[in-house]
N, C-alpha and C positions, 0 to 999 in steps of 0.2 A: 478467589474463585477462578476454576480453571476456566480458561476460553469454552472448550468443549457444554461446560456444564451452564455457563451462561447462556450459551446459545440455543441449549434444549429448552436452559425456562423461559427464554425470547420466544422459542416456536409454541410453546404451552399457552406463552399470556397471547401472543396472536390469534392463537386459533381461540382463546374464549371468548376476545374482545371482536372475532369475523373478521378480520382486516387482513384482505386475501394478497394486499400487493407487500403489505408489509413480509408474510408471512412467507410467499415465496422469494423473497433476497434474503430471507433469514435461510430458509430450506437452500438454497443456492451455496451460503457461506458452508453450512454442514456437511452437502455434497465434494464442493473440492477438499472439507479437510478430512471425509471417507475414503478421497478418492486416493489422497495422498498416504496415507495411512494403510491403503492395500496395496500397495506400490511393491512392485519385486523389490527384498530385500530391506524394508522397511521393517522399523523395530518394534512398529504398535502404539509407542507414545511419540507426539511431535515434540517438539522443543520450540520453546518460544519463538524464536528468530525465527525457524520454519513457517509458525502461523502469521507473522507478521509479513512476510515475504508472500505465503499463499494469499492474503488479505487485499495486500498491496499490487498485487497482480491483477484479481479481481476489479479491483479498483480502477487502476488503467484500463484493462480491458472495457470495460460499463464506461470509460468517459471516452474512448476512442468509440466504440460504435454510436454514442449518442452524436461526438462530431459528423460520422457517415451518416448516420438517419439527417440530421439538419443539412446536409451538404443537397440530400436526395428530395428535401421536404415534406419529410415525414417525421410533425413533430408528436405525431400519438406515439410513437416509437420512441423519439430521444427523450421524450418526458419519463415514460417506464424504466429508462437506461442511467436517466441522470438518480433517478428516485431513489433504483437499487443502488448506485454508488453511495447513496450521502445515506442509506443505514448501514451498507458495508463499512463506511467509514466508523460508525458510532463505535467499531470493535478496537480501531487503530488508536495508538498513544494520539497526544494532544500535536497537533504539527505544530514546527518550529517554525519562528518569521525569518524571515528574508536576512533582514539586519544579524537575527541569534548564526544560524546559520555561518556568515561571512565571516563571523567570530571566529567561532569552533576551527575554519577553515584554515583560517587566519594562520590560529593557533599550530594547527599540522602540518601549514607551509613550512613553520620556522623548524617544528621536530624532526623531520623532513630532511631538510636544507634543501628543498627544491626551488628553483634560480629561473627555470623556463617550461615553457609547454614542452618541452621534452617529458619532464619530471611530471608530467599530468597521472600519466598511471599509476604511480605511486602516492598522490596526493588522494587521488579517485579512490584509492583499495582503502586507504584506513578512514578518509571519511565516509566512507560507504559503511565499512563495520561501526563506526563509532556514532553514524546519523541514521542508520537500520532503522526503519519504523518512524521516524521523528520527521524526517523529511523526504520530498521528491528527490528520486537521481539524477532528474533531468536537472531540475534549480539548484544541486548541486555541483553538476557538469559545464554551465553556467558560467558558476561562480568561479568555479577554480578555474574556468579557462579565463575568465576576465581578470583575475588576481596575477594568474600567473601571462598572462601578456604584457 
């Protein structure tokens, strides 16, 4: 089932079941892949990677402003911000642990042959295409700088 078509029957069962906070991070997730989808020069259909990236954006965004609402003491606010993340996430692949991760990483050090934090952009590009969706880039920027020091 496409993303698209999932998330219209998310917003259908929201609105029968009244569950007004659910139903607005559902309508939110729809909006940016409307928004991205009327975009000068855009094709009409996204491609996966695309909606995992709009998702994953999403996401960060919704867990940085809940940091600012808590910094300002305003937890009516970071509760509605953290709420929207954790069902924007229901859309994203399963995340990988910490440990899966360093693997993978591991693995692209030696395909690689990256020796130093020089070699970090290089390490950075193909784990980023190859851990898309699967993990944070921040825990993976991380890793690979702590592997490769």
């Amino acid at each position: 089932m496409s993303l698209e078509k999932k998330i219209n029957d998310d917003i259908k069962a929201a609105m029968l079941a009244r569950d007004a906070k659910k139903l607005e991070a559902i309508r939110a997730i729809k909006a940016a892949l409307l928004l991205e989808k009327a975009k000068e020069g855009a094709i009409g259909e996204l491609s996966e990677e695309l909606e995992l990236k709009i998702l994953q954006k999403l996401v960060k965004q919704r867990r940085e402003s809940a940091d600012i609402y808590n910094q300002a003491n305003r937890q009516d606010l970071a509760e509605k911000e953290t709420f929207d993340a954790s069902i924007i996430e229901t859309y994203l692949p399963q995340q990988m642990s910490e440990a899966d991760v360093t693997e993978v990483i591991k693995k692209i050090i030696a395909q690689t042959g990256a020796a130093s934090v020089k070699d970090m952009g290089k390490v950075m590009g193909a784990a980023s295409k190859e851990l898309a969706g699967k993990a944070d880039n921040k825990m993976i920027s991380v890793i690979v700088k702590n592997l490769l020091a």
